[in-house]
N, C-alpha and C positions, 0 to 999 in steps of 0.2 A: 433273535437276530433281526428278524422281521422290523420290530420299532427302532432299531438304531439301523433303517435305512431308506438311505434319501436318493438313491440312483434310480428308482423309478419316478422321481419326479421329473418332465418336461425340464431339458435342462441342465441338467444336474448328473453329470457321469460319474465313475468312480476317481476320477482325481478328485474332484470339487466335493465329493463326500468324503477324501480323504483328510480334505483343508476342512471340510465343517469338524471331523470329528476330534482334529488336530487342533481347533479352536474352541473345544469344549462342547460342542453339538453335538454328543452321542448320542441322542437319544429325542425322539419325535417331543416330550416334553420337555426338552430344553430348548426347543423352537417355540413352543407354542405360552412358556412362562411370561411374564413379566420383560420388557426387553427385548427379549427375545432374539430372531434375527436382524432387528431393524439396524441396532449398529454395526455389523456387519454387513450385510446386504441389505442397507435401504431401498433399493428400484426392486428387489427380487424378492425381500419379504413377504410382502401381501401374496405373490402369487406361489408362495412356497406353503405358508400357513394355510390357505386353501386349499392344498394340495393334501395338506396333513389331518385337516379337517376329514376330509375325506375318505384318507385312508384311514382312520380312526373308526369312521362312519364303517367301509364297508368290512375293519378286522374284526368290529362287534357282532355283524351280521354273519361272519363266518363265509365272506366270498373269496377265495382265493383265484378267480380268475382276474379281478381286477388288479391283483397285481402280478399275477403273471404275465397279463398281456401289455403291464408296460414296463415289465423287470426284461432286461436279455434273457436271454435261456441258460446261457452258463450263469446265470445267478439265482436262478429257481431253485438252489438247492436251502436258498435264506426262508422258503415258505415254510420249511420241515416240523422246527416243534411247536408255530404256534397252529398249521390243519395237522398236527398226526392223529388226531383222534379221527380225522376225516381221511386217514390211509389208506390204501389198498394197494397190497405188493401185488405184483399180477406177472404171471411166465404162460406159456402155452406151449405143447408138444403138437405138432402135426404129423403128415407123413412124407412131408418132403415142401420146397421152402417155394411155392405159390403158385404151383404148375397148374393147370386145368383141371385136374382130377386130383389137385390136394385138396387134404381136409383139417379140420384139427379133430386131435384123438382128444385130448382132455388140455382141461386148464385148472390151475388153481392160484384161491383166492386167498390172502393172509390180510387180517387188519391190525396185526400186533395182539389179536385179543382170539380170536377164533380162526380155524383154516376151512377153508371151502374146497370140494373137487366138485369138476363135472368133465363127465366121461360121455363120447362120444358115442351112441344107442341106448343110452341112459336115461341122463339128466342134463343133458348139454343144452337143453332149452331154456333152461333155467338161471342160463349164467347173465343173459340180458338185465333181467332183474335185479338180479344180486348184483352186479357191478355198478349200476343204474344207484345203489346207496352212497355211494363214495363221488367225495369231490376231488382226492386228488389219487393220482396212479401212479406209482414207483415199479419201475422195471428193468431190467438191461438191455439195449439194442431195441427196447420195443417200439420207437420210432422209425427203426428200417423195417421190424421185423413185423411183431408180436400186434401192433396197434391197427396194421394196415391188413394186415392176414385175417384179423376180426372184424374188421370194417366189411370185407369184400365178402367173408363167410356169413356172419347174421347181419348184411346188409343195414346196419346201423352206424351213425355217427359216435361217436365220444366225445363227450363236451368239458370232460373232466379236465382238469389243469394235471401238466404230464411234465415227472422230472425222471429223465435220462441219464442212470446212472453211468451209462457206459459215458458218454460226455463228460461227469462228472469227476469219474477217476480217472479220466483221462487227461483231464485239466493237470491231476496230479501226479500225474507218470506213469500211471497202473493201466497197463495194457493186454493184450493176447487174451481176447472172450472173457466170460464170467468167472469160469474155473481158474485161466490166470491171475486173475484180479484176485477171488480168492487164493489161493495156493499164497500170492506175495502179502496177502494181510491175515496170514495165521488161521484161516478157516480150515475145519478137517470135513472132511466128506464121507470118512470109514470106509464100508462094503461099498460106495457107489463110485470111490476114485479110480477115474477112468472113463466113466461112464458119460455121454455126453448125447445128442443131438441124432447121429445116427443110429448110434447102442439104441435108442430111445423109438426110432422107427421098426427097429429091427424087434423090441421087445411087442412093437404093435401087431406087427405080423406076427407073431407066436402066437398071441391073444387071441386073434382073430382065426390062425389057418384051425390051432389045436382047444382054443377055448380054454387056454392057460391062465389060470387064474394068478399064478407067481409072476407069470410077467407081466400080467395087468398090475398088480400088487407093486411088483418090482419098477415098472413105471409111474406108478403115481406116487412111488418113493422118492423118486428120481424128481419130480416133476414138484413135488412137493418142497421137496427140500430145497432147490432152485429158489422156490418163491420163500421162505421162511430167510434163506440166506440174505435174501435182498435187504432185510430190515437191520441184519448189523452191517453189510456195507453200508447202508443207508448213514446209518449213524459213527462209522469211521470214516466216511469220506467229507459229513460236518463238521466232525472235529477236526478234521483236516483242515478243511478250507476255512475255518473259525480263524487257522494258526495265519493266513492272510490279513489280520483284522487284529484290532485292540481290543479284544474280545474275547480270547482265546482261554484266558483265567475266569474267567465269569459264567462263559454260557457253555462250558463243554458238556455233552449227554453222557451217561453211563451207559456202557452196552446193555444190549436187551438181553434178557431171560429167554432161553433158546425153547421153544413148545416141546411137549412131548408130541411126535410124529405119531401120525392116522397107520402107517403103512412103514410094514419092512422088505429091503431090499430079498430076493433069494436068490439065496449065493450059487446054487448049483442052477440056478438060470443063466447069469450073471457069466457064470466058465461058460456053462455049453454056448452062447451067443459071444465070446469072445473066443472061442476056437472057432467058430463058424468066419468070423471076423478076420481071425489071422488068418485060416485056408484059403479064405476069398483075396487076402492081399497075398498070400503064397502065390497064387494061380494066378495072379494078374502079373507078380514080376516075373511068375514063369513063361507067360505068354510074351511079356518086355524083352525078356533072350531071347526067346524064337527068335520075334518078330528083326532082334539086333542081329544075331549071327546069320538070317536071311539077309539081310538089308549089306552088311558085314562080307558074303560070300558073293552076292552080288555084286560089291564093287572091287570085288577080286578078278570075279571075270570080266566084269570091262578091262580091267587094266590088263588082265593077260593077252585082252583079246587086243589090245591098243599096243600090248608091247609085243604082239606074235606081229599086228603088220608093221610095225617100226624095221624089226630084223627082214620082212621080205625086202 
């Protein structure tokens, strides 16, 4: 999708690549042939062909920042099959979402080919490097979340070019976090539906009080599968957005081959941390009536007390 587009050139929005490709300009070589664009945009040709020149120059090189930094953001999802060899799905579990005293427990790393963990007293040192191979990062939210959480933890930049799925399906009506997204385009989760973000701190603390290896296990299942999921959103929300485009018969991908998982969920963690869950939400809405039927008899007795001096 990458060569039949012209919106990153200076210029050139997606109307006027609609009129190019409406004109038979699909494709960067049918600018650059014979002709070319000069009878159509004679004033514009030369500084389009230059344009394509160069984007030619830096797709051989394999730089995808130069065109992300002149593509919009909602269109960075056009870089996908020609860096996916240059992929990195990328999620991270923390212990809560940036406070002073969070951390992250573990992250993991998918390139479509192999999976990486690092765990937090481990190997977490070592994620700097390993990420440090990829030029481009696929995530969900991890421009509010996931990218600036690791910025401010191993105090490093990212210079990788970054496509935001959440943006991405949201363009196309898939909303309510990852698991929503999944759940509405047929992903199954098995032992871990349900399982989310807090479940995930909570299985940290187990790790940590009791030295639970299932729920270490059972987190980096969790945390795993999160990132392995990203690569078929990745490639249903191209297809999707393809179906925007005269393109849509040509360039759709096949879904990926789902990896055999490092780590399994355990199931009797998985109960005992959601009965801990539901008691703690028992006891808050029990605390919720107190606190109502206090509040509740209190303005009983004002009004008694408002209607005892009415009758004096």
């Amino acid at each position: 999708m990458l060569t039949n587009t012209f919106c990153h050139i200076p210029g050139i929005g997606q109307r006027k690549e609609e009129r190019l490709w409406a004109s038979g300009f699909r494709h960067w070589d049918d600018c650059l042939g014979p002709g070319g664009l000069s009878a159509l945009y004679p004033r514009a040709s030369r500084h389009v062909v230059e344009w394509l020149h160069a984007s030619r120059e830096r797709l051989q090189r394999g730089d995808p920042s130069f065109f992300a930094s002149a593509l919009p953001a909602h269109l960075h999802w056009r870089l996908f099959p020609e860096f996916r060899d240059d992929v990195a799905y990328l999620d991270i579990e923390t212990t809560g979402l940036g406070g002073a005293g969070d951390f992250v427990t573990s992250i993991a790393l998918y390139d479509g080919r192999a999976i990486s963990w690092f765990v937090h007293g481990q190997n977490l040192h070592d994620f700097p490097e390993a990420v440090s191979r990829y030029k481009v990062l696929v995530t969900y939210n991890g421009k509010c979340f996931d990218l600036p959480f690791l910025q401010r933890f191993f105090r490093m930049p990212f210079g990788q070019t970054h496509i935001d799925l959440r943006y991405v399906l949201g363009s196309l009506g898939y909303k309510g976090g990852l698991k929503g997204c999944e759940r509405q385009l047929g992903l199954d989760r098995g032992d871990l539906e349900g399982v989310d973000g807090y479940f995930a701190v909570l299985l940290w603390e187990e790790y940590e009080r009791h030295d639970s290896q299932e729920a270490l296990q059972t987190l980096l299942a969790y945390n795993i599968q999160d990132t392995v999921n990203l690569e078929t959103l990745m490639v249903k929300a191209y297809n999707l957005k393809l179906r925007e485009t005269p393109f849509a018969a040509t360039h759709e991908l096949p879904l990926p081959r789902v990896p055999d998982l490092p780590f399994e969920p355990d199931r009797d963690t998985i109960e005992r941390i959601r009965s801990k869950i539901a008691g703690e939400a028992g006891s808050r809405e029990h605390r919720i009536e107190l606190r109502l039927e206090e509040v509740f008899s209190s303005l009983q007795n004002v009004w008694k007390r408002k209607l005892a001096g009415r009758q004096d």
